[in-house]
C-alpha positions in Angstrom: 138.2 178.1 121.2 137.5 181.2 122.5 137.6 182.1 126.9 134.3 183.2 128.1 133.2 185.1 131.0 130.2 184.3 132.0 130.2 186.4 135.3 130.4 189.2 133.5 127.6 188.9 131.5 125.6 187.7 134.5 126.9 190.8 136.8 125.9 193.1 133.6 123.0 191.7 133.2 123.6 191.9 129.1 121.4 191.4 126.7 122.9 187.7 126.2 122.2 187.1 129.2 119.0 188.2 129.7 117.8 186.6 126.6 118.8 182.7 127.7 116.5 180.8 129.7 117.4 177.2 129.5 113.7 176.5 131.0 112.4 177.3 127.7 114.5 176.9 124.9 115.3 173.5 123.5 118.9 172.1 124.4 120.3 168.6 122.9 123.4 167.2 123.8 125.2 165.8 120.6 128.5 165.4 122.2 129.8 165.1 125.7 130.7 169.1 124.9 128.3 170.3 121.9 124.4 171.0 122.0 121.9 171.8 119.7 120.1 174.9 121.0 117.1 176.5 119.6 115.9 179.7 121.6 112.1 180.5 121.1 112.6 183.6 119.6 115.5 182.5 117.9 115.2 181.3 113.6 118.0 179.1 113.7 119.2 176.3 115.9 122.8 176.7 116.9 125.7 174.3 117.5 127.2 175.0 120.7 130.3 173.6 122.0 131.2 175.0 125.5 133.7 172.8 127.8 136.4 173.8 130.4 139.8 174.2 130.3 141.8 173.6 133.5 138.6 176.0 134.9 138.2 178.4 132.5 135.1 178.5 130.1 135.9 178.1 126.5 133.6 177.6 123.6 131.9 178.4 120.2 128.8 178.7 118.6 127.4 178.1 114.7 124.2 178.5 113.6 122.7 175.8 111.7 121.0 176.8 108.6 120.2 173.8 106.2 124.0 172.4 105.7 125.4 175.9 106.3 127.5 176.3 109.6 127.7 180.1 110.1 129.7 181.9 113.1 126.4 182.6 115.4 125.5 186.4 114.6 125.8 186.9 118.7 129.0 187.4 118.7 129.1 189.7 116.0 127.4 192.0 118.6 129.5 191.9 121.3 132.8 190.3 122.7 130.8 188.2 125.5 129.4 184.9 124.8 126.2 184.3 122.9 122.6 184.0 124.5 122.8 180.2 122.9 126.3 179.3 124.9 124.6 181.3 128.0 121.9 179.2 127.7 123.9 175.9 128.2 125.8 177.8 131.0 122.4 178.1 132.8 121.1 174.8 132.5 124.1 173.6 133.9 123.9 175.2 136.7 120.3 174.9 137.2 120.1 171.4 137.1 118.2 171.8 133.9 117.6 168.7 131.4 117.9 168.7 127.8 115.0 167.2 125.1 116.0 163.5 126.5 115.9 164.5 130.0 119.5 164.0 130.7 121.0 166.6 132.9 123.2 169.5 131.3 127.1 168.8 132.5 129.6 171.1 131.4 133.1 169.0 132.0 136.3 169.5 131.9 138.7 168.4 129.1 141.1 166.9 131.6 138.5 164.9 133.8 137.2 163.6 129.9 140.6 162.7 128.9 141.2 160.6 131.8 137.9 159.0 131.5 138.4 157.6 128.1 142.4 156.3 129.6 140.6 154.7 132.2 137.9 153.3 130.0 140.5 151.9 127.5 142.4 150.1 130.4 139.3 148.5 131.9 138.3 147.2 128.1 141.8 145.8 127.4 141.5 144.4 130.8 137.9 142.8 129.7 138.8 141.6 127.1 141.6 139.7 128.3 144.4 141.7 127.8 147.2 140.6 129.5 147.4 141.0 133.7 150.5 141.1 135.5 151.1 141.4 139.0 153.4 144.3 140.5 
């Protein structure tokens, strides 16, 4: 996946930028990293995967188009990211929900990681896994 800079395109005010508003486009989570994101002036939706990476932004975006997934034709346009992974950026940080009202979260791929470890200890531990004492 591909680093992003998302302060740059804020600071530059590009036309990315500009063009994602979180408030009114429609934003799904699929994935604890991917989204489905339609923009209102947008023809496609788009699969977005945007995540981070020891801190750094990294991510992708397809348009969906039927069962064609096509690099999203933002990119093509311009080395920042796309209005559709701009738009997840800024519902993140707007506290903005997506079509089932859950909040927008970008996370890390670390934190995730050690989330599932720590998910797969407590079920062996449920469901009596063997408990030793130190």
């Amino acid at each position: 996946m591909t680093p992003l800079d998302f302060a740059t395109e804020r600071d530059d005010r590009t036309a990315s930028w500009r063009r994602a508003d979180p408030r009114v486009a429609l934003i799904e989570r699929t994935a604890w990293n991917r989204w489905v994101v339609t923009l209102p002036d947008g023809e496609h939706a788009h699969d977005v995967r945007l995540e981070r990476d020891h801190g750094a932004y990294v991510g992708e975006c397809y348009t969906l188009d039927g069962d064609e997934r096509e690099p999203c034709p933002g990119n093509a346009y311009h080395d920042g990211p796309c209005a559709h992974l701009c738009t997840v950026r800024k519902a993140a940080f707007g506290d903005v929900t997506d079509t089932h009202d859950r909040h927008v979260d970008i996370f890390d791929v670390e934190d995730v990681a050690d989330a599932r470890a720590d998910h797969a200890v407590e079920k062996l531990r449920a469901d009596g896994g063997r408990w030793r004492w130190p």
